[in-house]
C-alpha positions in Angstrom: 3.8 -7.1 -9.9 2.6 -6.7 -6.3 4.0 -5.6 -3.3 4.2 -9.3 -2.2 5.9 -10.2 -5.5 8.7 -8.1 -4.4 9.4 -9.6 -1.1 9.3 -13.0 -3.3 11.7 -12.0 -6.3 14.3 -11.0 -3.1 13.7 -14.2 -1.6 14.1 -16.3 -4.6 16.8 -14.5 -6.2 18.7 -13.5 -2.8 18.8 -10.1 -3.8 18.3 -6.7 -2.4 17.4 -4.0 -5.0 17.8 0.1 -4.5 14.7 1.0 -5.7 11.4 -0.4 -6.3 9.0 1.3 -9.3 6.9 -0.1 -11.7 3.5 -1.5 -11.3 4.2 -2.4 -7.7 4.1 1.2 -6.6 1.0 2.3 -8.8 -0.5 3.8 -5.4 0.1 5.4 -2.1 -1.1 2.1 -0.5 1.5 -0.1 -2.3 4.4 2.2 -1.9 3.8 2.3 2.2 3.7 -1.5 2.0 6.7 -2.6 -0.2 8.6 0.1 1.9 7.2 -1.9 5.1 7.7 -5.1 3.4 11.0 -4.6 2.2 12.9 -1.7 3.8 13.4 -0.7 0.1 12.4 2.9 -1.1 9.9 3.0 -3.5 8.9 5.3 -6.1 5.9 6.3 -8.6 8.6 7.3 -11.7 5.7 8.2 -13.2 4.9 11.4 -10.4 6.7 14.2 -11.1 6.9 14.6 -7.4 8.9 11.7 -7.1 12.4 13.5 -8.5 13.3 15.1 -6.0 13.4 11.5 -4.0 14.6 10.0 -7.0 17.9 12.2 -7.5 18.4 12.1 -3.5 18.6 8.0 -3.9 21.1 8.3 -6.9 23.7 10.8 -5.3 22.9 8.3 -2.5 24.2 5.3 -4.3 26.5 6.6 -6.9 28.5 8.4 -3.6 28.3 5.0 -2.0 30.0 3.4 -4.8 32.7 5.8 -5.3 31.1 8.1 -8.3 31.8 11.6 -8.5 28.7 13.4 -9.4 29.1 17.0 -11.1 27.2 19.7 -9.8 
């Protein structure tokens, strides 16, 4: 999957993911453009730099949807 391919599953599906990982952020370059694309954070999973972004976006969400994280 490309960057474009994301902006095209949203389209056809009428959906608006959290994140976006996988083969469509494989570089620097593709992350800036699915995140210009899209307004959608993406994420390397496979960086360990990316946790830190990672666990922001799921206290993010879970606090969104009502879900008490422990700390």
């Amino acid at each position: 999957m490309d960057p474009y391919a994301v902006v095209g599953v949203m389209t056809a599906f009428g959906t608006r993911p959290d994140l976006v990982s996988g083969r469509a952020t494989t570089t620097d370059a593709a992350i800036a453009l699915v995140e210009r694309l899209t307004g959608i954070s993406a994420i390397n999973l496979l960086e360990r730099s990316s946790v830190a972004s990672l666990s922001r976006l799921l206290a993010d969400r879970l606090d969104t949807a009502g879900v008490r994280v422990p700390s």
